[in-house]
C-alpha positions in Angstrom: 8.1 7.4 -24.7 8.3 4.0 -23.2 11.7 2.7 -21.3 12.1 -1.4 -21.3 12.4 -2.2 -17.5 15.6 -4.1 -18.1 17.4 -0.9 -19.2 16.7 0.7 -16.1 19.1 0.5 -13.6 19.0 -2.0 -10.6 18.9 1.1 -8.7 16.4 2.8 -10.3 14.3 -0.6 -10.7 14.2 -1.0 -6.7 13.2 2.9 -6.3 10.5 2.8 -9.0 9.3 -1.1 -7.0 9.6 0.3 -4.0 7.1 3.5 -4.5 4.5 0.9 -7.2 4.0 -1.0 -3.3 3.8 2.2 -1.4 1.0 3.2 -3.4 -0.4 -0.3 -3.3 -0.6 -0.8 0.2 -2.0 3.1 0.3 -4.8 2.5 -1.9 -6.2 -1.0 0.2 -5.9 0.9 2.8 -7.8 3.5 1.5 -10.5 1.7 0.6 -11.0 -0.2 3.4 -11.4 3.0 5.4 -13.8 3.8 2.9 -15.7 1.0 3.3 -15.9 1.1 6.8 -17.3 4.5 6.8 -20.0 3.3 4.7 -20.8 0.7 6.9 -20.7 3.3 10.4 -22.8 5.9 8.0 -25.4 2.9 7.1 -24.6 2.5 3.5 -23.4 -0.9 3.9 -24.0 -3.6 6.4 -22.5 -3.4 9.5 -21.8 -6.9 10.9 -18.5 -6.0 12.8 -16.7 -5.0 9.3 -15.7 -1.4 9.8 -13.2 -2.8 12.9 -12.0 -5.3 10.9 -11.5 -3.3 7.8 -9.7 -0.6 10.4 -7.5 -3.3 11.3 -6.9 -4.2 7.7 -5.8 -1.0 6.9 -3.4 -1.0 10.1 -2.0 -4.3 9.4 -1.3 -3.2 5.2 0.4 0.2 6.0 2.7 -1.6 9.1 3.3 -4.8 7.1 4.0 -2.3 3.5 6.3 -0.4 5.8 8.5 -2.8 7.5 8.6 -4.7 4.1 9.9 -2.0 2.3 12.8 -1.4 4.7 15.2 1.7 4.2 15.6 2.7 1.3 19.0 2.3 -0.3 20.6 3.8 -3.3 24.2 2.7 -4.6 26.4 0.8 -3.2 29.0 0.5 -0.7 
């Protein structure tokens, strides 16, 4: 059974957005540690990318964090 977004509650909307860019930012980050194992194991080219894609990862789950804020249900 499919629900129309718009009969979902603002609530419930914000929850359900909230985890969508958790898992987001968890899966780029995911890969790019991926990738830079490849590149430390030789599968790849290694012209300075597994750093960079370290960083990357760093940079997605601190950025994904602070954006998402607290979470907050109801209201006061």
């Amino acid at each position: 059974m499919f629900c129309d977004w718009n009969l979902l509650s603002d609530d419930l909307q914000l929850i359900l957005s909230r985890e969508a860019l958790r898992r987001a930012v968890e899966t780029i980050a995911g890969q790019a540690e991926i990738l830079a194992s490849e590149m430390e194991g030789g599968g790849l080219a290694n012209l300075g990318g597994p750093e960079a894609l370290r960083l990357l990862a760093a940079v997605a789950r601190a950025t994904g964090q602070e954006s998402l804020g607290p979470a907050v249900v109801g209201h006061a």
